[in-house]
Backbone as JSON, one array per atom type, in Angstrom:
{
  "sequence": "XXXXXXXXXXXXXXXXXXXXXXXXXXXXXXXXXXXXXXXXXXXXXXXXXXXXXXXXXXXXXXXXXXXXXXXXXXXXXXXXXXXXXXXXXXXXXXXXXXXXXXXXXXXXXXXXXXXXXXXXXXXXXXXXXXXXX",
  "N": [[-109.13, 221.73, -84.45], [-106.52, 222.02, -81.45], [-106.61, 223.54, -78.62], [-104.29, 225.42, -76.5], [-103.54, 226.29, -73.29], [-101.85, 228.48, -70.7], [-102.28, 229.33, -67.35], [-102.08, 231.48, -64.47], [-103.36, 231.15, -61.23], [-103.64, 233.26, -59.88], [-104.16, 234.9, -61.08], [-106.4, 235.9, -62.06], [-109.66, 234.55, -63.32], [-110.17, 231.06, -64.17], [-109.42, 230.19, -67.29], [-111.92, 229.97, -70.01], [-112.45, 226.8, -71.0], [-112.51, 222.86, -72.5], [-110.96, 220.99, -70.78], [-109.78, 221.54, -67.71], [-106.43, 221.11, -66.4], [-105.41, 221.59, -62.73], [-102.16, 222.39, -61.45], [-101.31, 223.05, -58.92], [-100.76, 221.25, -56.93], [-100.1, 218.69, -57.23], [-97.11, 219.45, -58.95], [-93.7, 219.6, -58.32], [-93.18, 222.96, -57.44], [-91.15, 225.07, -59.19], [-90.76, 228.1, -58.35], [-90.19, 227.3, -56.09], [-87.16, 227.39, -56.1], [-84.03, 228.97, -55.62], [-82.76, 229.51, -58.21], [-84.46, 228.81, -60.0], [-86.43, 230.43, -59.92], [-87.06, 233.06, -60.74], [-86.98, 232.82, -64.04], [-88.84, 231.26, -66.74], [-91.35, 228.57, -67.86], [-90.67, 228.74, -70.37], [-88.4, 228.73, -70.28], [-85.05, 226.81, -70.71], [-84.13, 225.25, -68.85], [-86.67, 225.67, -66.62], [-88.66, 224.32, -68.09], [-87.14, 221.5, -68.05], [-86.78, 220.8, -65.18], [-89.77, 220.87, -64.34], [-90.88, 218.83, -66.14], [-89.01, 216.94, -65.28], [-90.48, 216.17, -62.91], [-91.95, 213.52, -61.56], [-94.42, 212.03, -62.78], [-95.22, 214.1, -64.7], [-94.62, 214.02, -67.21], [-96.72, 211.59, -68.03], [-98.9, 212.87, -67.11], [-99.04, 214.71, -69.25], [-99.06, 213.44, -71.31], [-102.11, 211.89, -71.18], [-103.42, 214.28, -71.18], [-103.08, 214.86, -73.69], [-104.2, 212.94, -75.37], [-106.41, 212.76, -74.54], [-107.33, 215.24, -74.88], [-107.35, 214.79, -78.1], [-109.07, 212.84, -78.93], [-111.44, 213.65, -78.17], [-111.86, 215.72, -80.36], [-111.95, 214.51, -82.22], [-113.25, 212.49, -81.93], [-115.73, 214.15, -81.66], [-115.55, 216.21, -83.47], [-115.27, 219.02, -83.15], [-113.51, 222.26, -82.08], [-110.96, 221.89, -79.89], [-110.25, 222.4, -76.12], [-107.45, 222.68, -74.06], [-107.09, 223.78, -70.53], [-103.8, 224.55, -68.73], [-103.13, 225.11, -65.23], [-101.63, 227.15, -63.09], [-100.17, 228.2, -60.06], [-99.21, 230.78, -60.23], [-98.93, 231.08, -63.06], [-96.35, 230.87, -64.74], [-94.78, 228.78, -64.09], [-95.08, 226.05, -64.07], [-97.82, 225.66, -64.96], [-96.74, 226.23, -67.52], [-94.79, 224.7, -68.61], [-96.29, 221.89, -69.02], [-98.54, 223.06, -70.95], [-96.46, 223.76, -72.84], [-95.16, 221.41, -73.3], [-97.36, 219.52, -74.02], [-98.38, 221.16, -76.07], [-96.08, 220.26, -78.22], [-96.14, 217.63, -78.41], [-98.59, 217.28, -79.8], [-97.76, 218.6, -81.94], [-95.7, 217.07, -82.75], [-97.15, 215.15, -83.7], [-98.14, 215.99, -85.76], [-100.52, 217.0, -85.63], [-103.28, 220.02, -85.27], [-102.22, 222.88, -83.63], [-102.61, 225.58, -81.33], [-100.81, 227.64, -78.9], [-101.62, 229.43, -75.92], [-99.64, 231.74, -73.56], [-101.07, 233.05, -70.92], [-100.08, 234.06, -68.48], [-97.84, 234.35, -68.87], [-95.94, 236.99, -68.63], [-96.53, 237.86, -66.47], [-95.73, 239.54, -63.3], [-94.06, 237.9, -60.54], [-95.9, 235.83, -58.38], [-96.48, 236.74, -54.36], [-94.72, 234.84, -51.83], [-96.32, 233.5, -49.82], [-98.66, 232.88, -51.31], [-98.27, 230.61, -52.7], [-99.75, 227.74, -52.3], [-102.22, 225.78, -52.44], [-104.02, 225.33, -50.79], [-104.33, 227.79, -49.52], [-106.33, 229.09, -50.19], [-105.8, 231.21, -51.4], [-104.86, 231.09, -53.58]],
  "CA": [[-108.04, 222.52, -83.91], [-106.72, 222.04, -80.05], [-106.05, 225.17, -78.16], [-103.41, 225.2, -75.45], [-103.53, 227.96, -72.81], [-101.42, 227.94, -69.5], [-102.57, 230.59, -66.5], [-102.04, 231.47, -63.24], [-104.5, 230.92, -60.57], [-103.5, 234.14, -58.66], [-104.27, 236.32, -61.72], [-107.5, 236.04, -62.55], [-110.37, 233.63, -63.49], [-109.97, 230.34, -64.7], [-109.89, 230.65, -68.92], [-113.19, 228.58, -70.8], [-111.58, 225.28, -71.66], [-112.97, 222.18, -72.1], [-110.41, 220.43, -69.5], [-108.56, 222.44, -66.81], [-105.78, 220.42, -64.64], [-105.05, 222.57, -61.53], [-100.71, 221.47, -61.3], [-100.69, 223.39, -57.79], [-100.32, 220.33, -55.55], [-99.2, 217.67, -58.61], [-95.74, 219.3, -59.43], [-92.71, 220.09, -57.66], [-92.75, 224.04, -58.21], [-90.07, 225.68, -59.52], [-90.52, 228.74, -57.48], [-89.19, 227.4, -54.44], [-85.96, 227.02, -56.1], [-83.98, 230.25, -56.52], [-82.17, 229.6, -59.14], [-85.3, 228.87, -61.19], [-87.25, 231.3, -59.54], [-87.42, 233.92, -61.84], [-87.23, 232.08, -64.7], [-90.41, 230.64, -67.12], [-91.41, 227.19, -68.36], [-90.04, 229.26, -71.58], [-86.84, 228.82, -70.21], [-85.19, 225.3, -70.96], [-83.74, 224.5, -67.14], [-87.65, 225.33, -65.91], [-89.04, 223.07, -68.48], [-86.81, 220.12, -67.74], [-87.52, 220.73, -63.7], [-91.07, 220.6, -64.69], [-90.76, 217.47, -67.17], [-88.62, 215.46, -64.81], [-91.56, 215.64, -61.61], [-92.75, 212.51, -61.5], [-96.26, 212.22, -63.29], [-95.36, 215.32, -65.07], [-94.88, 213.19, -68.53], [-97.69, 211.0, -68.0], [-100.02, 213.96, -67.19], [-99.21, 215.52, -70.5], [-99.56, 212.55, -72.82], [-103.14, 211.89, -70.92], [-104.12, 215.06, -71.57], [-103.16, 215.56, -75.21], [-104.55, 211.92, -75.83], [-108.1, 212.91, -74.33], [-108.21, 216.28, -76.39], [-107.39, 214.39, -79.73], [-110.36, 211.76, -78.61], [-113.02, 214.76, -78.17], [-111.86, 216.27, -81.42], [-111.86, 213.14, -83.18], [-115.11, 212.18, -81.6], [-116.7, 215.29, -81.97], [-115.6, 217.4, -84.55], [-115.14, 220.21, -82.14], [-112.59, 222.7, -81.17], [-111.24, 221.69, -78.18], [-108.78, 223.59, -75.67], [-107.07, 222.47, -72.68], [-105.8, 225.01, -69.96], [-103.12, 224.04, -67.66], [-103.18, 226.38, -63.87], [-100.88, 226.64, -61.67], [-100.51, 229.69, -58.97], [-98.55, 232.15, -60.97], [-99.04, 231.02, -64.83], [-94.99, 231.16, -64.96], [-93.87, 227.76, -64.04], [-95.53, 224.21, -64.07], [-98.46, 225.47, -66.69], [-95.81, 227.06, -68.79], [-94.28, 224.14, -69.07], [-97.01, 221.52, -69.41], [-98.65, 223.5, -71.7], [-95.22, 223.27, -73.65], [-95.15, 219.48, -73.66], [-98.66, 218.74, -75.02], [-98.63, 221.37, -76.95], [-94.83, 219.9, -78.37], [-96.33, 216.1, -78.34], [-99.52, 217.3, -81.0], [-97.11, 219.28, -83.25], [-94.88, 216.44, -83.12], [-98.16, 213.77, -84.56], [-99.11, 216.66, -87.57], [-101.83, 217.87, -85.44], [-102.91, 221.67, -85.58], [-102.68, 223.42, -82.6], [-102.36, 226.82, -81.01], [-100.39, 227.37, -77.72], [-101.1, 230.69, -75.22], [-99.22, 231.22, -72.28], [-102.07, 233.89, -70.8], [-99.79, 234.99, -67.55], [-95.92, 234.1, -68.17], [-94.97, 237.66, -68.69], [-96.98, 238.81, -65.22], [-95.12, 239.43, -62.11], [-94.39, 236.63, -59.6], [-96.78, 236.63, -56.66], [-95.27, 236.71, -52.92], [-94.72, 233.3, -51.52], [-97.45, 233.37, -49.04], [-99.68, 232.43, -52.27], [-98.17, 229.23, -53.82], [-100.28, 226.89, -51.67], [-103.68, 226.01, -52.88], [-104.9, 225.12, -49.57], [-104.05, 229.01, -48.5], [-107.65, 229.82, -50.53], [-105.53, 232.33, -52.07], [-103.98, 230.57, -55.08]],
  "C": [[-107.97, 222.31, -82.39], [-106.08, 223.34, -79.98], [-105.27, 224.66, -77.04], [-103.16, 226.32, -74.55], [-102.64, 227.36, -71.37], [-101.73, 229.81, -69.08], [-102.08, 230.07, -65.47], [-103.19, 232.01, -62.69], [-104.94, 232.3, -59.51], [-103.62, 235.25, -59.68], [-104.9, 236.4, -62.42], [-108.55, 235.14, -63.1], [-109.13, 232.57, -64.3], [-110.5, 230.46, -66.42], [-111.0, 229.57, -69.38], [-111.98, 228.0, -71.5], [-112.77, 224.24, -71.24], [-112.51, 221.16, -71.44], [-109.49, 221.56, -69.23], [-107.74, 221.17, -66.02], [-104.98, 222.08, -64.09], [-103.87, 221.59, -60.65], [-100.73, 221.84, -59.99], [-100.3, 222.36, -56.6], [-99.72, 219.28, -56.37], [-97.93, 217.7, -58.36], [-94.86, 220.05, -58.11], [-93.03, 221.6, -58.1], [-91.17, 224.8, -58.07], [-89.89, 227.46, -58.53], [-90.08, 228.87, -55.9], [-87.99, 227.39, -54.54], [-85.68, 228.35, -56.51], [-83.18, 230.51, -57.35], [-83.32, 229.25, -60.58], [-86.38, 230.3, -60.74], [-88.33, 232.83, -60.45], [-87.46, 234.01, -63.46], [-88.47, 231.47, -64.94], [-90.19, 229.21, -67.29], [-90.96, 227.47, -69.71], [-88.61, 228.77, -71.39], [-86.49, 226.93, -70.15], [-85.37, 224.65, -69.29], [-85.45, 224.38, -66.51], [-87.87, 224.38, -66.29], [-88.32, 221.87, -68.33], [-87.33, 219.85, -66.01], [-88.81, 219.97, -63.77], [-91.35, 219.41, -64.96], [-90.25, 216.31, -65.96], [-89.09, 215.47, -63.05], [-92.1, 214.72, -62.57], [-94.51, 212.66, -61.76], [-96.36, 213.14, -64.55], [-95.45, 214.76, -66.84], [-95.93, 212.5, -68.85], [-99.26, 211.61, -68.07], [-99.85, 214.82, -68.69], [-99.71, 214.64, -71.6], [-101.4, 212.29, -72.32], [-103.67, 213.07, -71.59], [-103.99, 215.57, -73.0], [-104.08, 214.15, -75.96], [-106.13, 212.34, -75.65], [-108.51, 213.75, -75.38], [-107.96, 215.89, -77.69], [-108.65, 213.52, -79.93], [-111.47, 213.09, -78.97], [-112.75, 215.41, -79.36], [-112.23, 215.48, -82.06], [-113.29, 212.6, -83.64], [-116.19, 212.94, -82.06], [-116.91, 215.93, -82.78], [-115.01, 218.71, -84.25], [-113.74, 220.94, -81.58], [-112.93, 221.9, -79.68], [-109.69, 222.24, -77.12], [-108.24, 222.79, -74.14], [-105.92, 223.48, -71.87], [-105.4, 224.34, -68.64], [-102.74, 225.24, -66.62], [-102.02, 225.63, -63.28], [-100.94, 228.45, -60.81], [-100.25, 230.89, -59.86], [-98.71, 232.48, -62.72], [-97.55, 231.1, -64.94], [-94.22, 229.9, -65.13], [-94.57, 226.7, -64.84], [-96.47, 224.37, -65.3], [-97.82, 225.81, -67.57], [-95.66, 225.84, -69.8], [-95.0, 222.72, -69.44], [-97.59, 221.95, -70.65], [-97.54, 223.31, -73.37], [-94.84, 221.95, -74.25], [-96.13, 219.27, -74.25], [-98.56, 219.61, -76.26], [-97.15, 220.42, -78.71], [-95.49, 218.31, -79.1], [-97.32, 216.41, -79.62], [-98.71, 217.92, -82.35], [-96.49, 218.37, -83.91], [-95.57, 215.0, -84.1], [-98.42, 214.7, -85.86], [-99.96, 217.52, -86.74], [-101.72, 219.14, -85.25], [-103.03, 221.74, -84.25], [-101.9, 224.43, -82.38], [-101.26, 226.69, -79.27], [-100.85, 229.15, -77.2], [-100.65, 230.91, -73.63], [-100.06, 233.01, -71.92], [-100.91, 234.94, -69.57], [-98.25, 235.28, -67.34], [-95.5, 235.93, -68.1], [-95.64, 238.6, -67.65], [-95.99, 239.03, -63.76], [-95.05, 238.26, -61.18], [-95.27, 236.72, -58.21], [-96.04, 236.47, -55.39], [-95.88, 235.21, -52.74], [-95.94, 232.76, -50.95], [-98.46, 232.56, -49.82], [-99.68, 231.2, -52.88], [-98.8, 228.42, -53.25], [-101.48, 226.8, -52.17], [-104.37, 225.72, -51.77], [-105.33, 226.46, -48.81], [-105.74, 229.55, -48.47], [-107.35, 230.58, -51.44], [-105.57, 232.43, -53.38], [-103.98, 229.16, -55.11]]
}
């Protein structure tokens, strides 16, 4: 079984997985735009934003290709959680794609989006360099 979790980095530990990518410097975010702003990776317009940053396709098939390898290999649940500052945007929608790409081979898998339905944090925070987020 793969697990699929997407959080935000500004609302509380990182979840046990056995790969995290941390999107905060990777993707374009969608919260600088304010017409996506308040809007999830639930929502289609985020997820295409999301999808059409550069890398943003490439980083999903990598990472659904690795966790089918360590299952494969191993035997083993295996989970991958995608961060970004808020849990709202970029992991929403990552999350969304791999999980999308294993459904679409047969394979089983779960999806949880741990922070989409939390508040957005103030701007000050989207930076990962701030320390904050």
């Amino acid at each position: 079984m793969l697990r699929i979790i997407s959080f935000g980095y500004g609302h509380g530990p990182v979840p046990t997985a056995d790969v995290v990518f941390d999107l905060r410097a990777l993707l374009r975010n969608p919260f600088q735009d304010p017409a996506l702003k308040d809007l999830t990776g639930l929502d289609q317009e985020v997820y295409d934003h999301v999808m059409n940053t550069s890398g943003a396709d490439r980083l999903a098939l990598n990472a659904v290709a690795t966790a089918r390898g360590l299952a494969q290999d191993t035997g083993a649940d295996v989970t991958i959680a995608w961060g970004c500052t808020g849990g709202r945007h970029r992991s929403v929608g990552l999350a969304r794609a791999s999980y999308e790409m294993l459904r679409a081979v047969g394979d089983e898998a779960t999806i949880e989006h741990r922070d989409v339905h939390l508040p957005l944090l103030p701007a000050g925070v989207h930076n990962r360099e701030s320390g904050r987020a």
